[in-house]
One Martini backbone bead per residue (centre of mass of N, CA, C, O) as a GRO file, in nm:
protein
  108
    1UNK     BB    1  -1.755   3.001  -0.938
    2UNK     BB    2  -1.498   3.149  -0.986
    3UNK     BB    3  -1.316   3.464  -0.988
    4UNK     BB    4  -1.241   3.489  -1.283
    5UNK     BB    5  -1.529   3.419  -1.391
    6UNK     BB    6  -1.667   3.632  -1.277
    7UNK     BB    7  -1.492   3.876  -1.391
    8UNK     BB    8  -1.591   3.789  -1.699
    9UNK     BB    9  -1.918   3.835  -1.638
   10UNK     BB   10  -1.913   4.131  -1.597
   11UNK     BB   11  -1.796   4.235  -1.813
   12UNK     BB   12  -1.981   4.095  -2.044
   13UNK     BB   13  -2.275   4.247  -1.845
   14UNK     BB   14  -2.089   4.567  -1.865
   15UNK     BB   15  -2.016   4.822  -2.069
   16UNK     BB   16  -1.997   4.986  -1.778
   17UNK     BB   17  -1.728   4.908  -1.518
   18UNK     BB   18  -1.668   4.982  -1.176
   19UNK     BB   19  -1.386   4.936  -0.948
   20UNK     BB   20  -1.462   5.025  -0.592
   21UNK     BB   21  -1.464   5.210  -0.295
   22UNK     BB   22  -1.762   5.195  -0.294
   23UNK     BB   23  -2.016   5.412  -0.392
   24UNK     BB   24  -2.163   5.625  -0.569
   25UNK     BB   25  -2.300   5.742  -0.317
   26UNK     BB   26  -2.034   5.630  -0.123
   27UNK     BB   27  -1.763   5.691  -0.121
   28UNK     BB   28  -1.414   5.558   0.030
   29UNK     BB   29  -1.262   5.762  -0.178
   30UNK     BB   30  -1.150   5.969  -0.396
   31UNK     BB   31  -1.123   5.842  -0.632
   32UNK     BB   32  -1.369   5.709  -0.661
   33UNK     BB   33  -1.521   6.018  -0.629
   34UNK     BB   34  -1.429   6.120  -0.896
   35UNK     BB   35  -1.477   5.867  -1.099
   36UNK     BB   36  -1.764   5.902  -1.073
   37UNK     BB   37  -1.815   6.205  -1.157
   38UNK     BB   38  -1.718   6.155  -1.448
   39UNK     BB   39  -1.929   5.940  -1.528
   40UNK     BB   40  -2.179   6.089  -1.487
   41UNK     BB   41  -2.104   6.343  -1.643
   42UNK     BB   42  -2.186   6.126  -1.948
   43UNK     BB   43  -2.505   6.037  -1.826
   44UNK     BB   44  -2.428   5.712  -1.804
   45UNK     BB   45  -2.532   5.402  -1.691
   46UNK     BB   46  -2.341   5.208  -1.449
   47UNK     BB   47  -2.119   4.958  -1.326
   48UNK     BB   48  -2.069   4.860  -0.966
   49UNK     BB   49  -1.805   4.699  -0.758
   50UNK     BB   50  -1.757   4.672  -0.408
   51UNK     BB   51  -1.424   4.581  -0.302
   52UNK     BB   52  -1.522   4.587   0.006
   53UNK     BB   53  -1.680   4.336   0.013
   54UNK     BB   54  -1.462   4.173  -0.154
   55UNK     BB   55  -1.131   4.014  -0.114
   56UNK     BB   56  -1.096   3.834  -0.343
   57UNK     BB   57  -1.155   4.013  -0.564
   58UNK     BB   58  -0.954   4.217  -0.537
   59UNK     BB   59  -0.696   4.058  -0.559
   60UNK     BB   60  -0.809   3.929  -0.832
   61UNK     BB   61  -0.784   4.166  -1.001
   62UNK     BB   62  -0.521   4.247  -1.026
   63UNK     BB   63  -0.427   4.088  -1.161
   64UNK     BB   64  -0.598   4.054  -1.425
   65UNK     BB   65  -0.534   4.344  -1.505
   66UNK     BB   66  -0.231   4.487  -1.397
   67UNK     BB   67  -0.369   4.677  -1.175
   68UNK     BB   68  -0.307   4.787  -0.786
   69UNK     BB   69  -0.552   4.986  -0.818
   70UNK     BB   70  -0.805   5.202  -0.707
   71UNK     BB   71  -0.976   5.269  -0.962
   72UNK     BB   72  -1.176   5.039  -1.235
   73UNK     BB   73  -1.197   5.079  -1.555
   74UNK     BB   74  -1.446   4.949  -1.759
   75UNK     BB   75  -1.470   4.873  -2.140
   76UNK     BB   76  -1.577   4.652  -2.328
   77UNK     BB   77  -1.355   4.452  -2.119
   78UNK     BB   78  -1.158   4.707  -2.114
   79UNK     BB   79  -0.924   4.871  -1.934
   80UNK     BB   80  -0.846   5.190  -1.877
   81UNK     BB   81  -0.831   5.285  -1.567
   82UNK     BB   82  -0.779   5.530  -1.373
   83UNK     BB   83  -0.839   5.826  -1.221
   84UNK     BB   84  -0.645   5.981  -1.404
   85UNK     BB   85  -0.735   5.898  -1.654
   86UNK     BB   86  -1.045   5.933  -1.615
   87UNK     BB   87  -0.974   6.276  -1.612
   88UNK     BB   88  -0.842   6.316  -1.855
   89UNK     BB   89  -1.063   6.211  -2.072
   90UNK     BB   90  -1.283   6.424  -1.973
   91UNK     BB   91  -1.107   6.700  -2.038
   92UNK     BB   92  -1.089   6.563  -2.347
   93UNK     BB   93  -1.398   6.412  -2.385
   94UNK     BB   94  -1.337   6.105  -2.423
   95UNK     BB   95  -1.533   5.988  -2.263
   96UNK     BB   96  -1.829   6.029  -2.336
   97UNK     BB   97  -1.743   5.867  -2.622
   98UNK     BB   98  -1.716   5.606  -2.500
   99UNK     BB   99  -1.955   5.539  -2.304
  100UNK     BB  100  -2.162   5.598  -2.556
  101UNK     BB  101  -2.041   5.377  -2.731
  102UNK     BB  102  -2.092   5.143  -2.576
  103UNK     BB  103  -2.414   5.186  -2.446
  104UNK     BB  104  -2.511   5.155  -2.746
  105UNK     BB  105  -2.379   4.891  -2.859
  106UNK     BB  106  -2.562   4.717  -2.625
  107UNK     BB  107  -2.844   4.837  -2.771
  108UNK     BB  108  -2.818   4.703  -3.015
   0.00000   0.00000   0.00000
């Protein structure tokens, strides 16, 4: 499989998944430790990415998705943004929005 096609199958089986420098549990970068606390604070369970494991997924999703820094948040296969918008989204109640009926439409 090319990284390509990994990046279209990640998408495909995870209705909301953040691509990010380091894990949840361990970010290694400020943004993408805003970007996971609002992301739990939906309270709902996401996939992620650990971009600085694969140096060729990190080049290949800039390009994919358009758009050249981490964290990419990503919801039923559409980039919603980097850590300010995710984190404007949070404070307008919009993330939670979006996460529970991604997260809703997946289970069912």
């Amino acid at each position: 499989m090319d990284i390509n096609e990994t990046i279209k199958s990640q998408l495909e089986e995870n209705p909301v998944i953040l691509y990010m420098k380091g894990t949840p549990q361990a970010p290694q970068c400020g943004f993408s430790s805003r970007t996971v606390q609002a992301l739990m604070a939906c309270g709902e369970r996401f996939a992620f990415v650990n971009i600085l494991d694969n140096q060729e997924l990190r080049e290949a999703l800039k390009i994919y998705s358009s758009w050249p820094t981490y964290p990419q948040l990503y919801i039923n296969g559409e980039l919603l943004g980097g850590c300010d918008i995710v984190l404007e989204m949070a404070e307008s109640g919009e993330l939670a929005k979006v996460v529970k009926d991604a997260v809703k439409q997946a289970e069912a």
